[in-house]
C-alpha positions in Angstrom: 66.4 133.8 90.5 69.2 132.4 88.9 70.4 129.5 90.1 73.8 128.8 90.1 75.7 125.2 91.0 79.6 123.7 91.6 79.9 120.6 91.2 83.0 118.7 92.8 84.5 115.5 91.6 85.2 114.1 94.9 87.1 111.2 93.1 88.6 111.7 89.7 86.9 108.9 87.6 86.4 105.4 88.9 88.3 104.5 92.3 89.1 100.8 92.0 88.8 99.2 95.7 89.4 95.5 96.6 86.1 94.1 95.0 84.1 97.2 94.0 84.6 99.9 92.1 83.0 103.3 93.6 82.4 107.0 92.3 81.6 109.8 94.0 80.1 113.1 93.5 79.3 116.0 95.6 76.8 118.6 94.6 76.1 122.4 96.1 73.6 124.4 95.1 71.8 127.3 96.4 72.4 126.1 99.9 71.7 122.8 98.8 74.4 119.5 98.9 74.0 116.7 97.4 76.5 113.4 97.7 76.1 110.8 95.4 78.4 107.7 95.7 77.9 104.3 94.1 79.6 100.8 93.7 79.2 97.5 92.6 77.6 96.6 96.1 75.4 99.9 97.0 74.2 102.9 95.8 73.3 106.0 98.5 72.4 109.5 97.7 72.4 112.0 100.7 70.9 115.9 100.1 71.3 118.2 103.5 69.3 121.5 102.9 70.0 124.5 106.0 72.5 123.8 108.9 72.8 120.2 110.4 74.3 119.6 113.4 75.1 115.8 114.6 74.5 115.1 118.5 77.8 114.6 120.4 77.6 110.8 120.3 77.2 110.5 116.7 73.9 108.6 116.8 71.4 111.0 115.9 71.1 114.3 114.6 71.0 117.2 117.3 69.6 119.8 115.0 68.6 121.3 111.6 67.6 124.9 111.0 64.3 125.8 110.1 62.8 125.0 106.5 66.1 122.3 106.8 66.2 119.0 105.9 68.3 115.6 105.1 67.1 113.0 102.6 69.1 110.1 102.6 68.4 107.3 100.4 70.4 103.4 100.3 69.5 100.7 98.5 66.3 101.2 97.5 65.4 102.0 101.6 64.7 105.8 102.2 65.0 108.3 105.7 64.2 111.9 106.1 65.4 114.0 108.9 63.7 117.3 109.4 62.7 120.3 111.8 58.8 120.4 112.2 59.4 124.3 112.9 58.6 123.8 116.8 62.1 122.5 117.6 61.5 118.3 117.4 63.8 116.5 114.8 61.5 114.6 112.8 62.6 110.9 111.6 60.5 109.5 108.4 61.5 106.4 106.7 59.7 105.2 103.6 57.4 107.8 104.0 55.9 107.2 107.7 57.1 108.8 110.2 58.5 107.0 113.3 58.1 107.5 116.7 61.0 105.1 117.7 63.0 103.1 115.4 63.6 99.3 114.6 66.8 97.6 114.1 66.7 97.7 110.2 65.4 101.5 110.7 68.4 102.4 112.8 71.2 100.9 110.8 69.2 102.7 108.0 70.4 106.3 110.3 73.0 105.8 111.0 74.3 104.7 108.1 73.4 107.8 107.0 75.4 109.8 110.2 78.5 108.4 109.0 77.9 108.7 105.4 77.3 112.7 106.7 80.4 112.6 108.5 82.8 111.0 106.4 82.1 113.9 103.9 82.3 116.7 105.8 79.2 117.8 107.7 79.4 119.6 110.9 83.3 119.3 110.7 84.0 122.6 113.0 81.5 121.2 115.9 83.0 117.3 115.4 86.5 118.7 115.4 86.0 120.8 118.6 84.6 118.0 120.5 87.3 114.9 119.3 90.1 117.9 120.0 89.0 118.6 123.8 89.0 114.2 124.1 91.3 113.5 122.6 93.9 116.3 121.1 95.7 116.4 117.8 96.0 112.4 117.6 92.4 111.9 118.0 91.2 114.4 115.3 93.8 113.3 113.1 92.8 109.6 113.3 89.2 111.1 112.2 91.0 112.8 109.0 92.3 109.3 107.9 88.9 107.7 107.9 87.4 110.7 105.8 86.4 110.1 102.3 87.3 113.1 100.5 90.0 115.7 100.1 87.2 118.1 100.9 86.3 116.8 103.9 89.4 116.2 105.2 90.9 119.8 104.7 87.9 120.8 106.7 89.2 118.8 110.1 92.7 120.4 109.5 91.6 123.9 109.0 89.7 123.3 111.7 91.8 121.8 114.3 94.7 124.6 113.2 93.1 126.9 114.4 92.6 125.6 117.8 95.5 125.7 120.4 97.6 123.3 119.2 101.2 123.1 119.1 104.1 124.3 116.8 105.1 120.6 116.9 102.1 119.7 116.2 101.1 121.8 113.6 104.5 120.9 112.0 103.2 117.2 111.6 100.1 118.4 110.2 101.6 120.1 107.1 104.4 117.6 106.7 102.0 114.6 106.0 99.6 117.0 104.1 100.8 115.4 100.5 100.0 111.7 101.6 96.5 113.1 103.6 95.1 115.7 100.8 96.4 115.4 96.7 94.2 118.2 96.1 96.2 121.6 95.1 92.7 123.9 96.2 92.6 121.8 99.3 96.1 121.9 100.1 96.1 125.3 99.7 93.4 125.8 101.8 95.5 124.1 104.6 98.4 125.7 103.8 96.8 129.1 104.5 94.7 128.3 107.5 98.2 126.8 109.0 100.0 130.5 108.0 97.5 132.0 109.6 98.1 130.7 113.0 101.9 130.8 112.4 104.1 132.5 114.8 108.1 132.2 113.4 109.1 128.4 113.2 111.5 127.6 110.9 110.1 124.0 111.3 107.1 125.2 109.8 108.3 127.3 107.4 110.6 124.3 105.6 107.7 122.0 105.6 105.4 124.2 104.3 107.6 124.9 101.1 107.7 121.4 100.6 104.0 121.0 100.1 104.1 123.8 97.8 106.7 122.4 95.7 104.5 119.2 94.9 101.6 121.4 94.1 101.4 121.3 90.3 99.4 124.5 89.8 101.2 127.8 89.5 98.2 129.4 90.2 97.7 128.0 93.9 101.8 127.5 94.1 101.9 131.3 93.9 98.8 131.9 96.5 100.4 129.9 99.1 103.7 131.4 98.7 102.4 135.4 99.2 101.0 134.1 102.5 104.5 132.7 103.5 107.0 135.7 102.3 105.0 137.8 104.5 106.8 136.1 107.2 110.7 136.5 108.7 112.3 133.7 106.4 115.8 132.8 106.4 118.2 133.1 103.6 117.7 129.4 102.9 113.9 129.5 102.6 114.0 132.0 100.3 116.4 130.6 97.9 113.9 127.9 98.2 111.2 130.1 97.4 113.2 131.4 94.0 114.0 127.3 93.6 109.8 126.6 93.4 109.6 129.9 91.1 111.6 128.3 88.8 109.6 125.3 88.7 106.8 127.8 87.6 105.6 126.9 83.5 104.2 130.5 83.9 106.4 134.0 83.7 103.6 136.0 84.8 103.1 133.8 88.1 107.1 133.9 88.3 107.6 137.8 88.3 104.4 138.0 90.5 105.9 135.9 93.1 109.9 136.9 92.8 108.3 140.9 92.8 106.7 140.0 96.3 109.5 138.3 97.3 111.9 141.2 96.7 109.2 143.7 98.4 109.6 141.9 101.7 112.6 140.1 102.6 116.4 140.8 102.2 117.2 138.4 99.3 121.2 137.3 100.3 123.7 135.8 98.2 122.0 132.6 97.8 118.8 134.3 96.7 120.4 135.9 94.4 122.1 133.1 93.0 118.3 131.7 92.1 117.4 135.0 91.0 119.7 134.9 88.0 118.8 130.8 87.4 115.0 132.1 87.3 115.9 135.0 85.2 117.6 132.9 83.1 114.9 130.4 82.6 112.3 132.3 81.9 110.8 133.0 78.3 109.5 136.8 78.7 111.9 139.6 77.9 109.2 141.9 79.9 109.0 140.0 83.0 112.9 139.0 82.8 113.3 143.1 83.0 110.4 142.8 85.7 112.6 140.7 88.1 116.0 142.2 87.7 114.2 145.8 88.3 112.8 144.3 91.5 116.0 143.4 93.0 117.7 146.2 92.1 115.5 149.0 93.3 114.1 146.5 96.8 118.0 144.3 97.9 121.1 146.2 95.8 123.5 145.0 98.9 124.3 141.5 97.7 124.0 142.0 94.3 127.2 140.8 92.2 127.1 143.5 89.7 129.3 141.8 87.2 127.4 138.7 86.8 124.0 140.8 86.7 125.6 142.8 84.1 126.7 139.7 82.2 122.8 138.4 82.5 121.1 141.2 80.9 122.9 139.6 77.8 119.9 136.8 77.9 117.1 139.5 77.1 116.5 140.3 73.9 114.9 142.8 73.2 116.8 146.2 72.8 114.1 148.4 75.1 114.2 145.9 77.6 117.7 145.7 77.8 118.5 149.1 77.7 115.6 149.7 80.7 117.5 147.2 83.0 121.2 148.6 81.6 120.1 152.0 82.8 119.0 151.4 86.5 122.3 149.5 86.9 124.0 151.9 86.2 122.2 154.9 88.3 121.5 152.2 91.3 125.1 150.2 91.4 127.4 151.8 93.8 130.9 152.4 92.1 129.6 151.9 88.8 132.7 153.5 87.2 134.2 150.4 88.0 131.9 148.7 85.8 132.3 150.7 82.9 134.3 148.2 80.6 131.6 145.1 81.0 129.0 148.0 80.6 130.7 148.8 77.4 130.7 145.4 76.2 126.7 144.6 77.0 126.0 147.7 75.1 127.3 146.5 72.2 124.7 143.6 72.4 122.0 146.1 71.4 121.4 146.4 68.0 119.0 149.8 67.8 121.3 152.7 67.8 118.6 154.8 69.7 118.9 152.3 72.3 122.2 151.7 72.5 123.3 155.9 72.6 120.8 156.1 75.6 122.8 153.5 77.5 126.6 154.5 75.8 125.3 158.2 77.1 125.0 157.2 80.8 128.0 154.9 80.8 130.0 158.0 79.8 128.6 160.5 82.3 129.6 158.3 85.1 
């Protein structure tokens, strides 16, 4: 079989810390992780094969599917945890298995419980229990003593979706840029909380400011599609056109705006930003993509004599003419517009073209 593996940089490079330096690594593969973190003042490697589940107390390990196993090695000292296939967790450190376990032998565990739980394992169980204890507080004092982005996004998707408050969620996503730098991660967040959203315009506001710090235009324009699905208000979506225009890509730009368009009312605001994104972008194609959008999907707040005047930015002559024509079967009283009609025609420099749009200004 062909075996396939993702490896995640848990930390980008070298993390400096006070007087060690320590890297991390995580590993999957074929149902098989592997963490790896070292420093200047210990080295441990954990690898977790099948389902693990850690007992309620956090002192030993409750369970591990069969054929399952963890091998957890620190400092030269070495434990493995397995199922002996009749239901008893086995312990075995340095290769002898142990009835009961000294002092040394139990640091030695749970050393390697923690190590487990800082990065992530049995999050959903852990989160369940720390959230019927001690609510949202307790699970989000967890987060902040997890070691990775991964492993914190768990705990948050996690605890939203449990019964937790609008409030609550609220403060979830509006520290998400300090807890998680991450753009996958945050995203991850950011749709788990969207997913639990009823309308709160709370919410809404702070979840656009965690998508305007994400960098990628790729998971900028996932996380927005989950959000303009939603009853927004004329503000958020200007601030939806505002991150669009942000966007280094066109493509991710007309993707987004064309969405946009298909599901909300875009009002005078919006439609300020529409012509600032229009005007920004590179693409004759997609510029023509966006215009068409909003005037086939919101023609009611449309000011027809500045979109005109904006068709002047596209260059090419098809283009033009394409977005020239629907403006002038889609605007109501285009008569009225024939003059500044006149004049963008004359901007087009292929007589087939430009006849094709002079023809349907004249049969107004």
């Amino acid at each position: 079989m062909k075996k396939t593996a993702l490896i995640l940089l848990l930390s980008c490079g070298i993390l400096g810390y006070a007087e060690a330096q320590e890297k991390q690594e995580r590993v999957v593969e074929n149902n098989v992780s592997t963490w790896t973190i070292s420093n200047d003042k210990e080295s441990l490697k954990i690898t977790i094969k099948g389902n693990v589940s850690i007992a309620e107390n956090d002192k030993r390990i409750a369970s591990i599917s069969n054929k399952g196993a963890i091998k957890f090695s620190k400092n030269g000292e070495k434990l493995e945890v397995y199922n002996d296939n009749r239901g008893n967790i086995v312990y075995e450190v340095n290769g002898r298995i142990k009835e009961s376990l000294n002092g040394n032998e139990e640091a030695l565990l749970q050393s390697c419980i923690q190590s487990m739980i800082r990065n992530g394992v049995d999050a959903k169980a852990r989160t369940e229990r720390i959230f019927a204890k001690g609510g949202t507080a307790a699970v989000l004092q967890e987060v902040d003593r997890l070691e990775n982005d991964f492993s914190r996004s768990q705990y948050l998707n996690n605890l939203l979706k449990l019964k937790i408050s609008p409030k609550d969620a609220d403060k979830i996503i509006t520290n998400l840029d300090q807890t998680i730098k991450s753009d996958f991660y945050k995203a991850e967040v950011l749709t788990a909380a969207m997913k639990q959203a009823t309308r709160d315009t709370n919410l809404y506001s702070s979840y656009l400011n965690v998508v305007r710090s994400i960098k990628s235009d790729f998971y900028q324009h996932e996380t927005l599609k989950k959000l303009i699905n939603q009853d927004l208000t004329e503000d958020q979506q200007a601030r939806v056109i505002e991150i669009a225009q942000s966007m280094k890509s066109d493509y991710y730009q007309a993707e987004l705006y064309k969405s946009l368009s298909n599901n909300q009312n875009i009002g005078a605001e919006g439609f300020k930003q529409t012509m600032r994104l229009v005007g920004g972008m590179k693409s004759d194609f997609y510029k023509a993509e966006v215009v068409k959008s909003l005037i086939k999907n919101n023609p009611k707040n449309i000011d027809w004599k500045v979109l005109i005047a904006e068709t002047n930015q596209i260059k090419s002559d098809f283009y033009q003419t394409e977005v020239l024509k629907q403006i002038i079967s889609k605007a109501p009283q285009a008569n009225k517009l024939k003059d500044q009609l006149y004049e963008s025609a004359k901007n087009i420099k292929s007589n087939h073209y430009q006849g094709e749009v002079l023809r349907a200004i004249t049969a107004l």
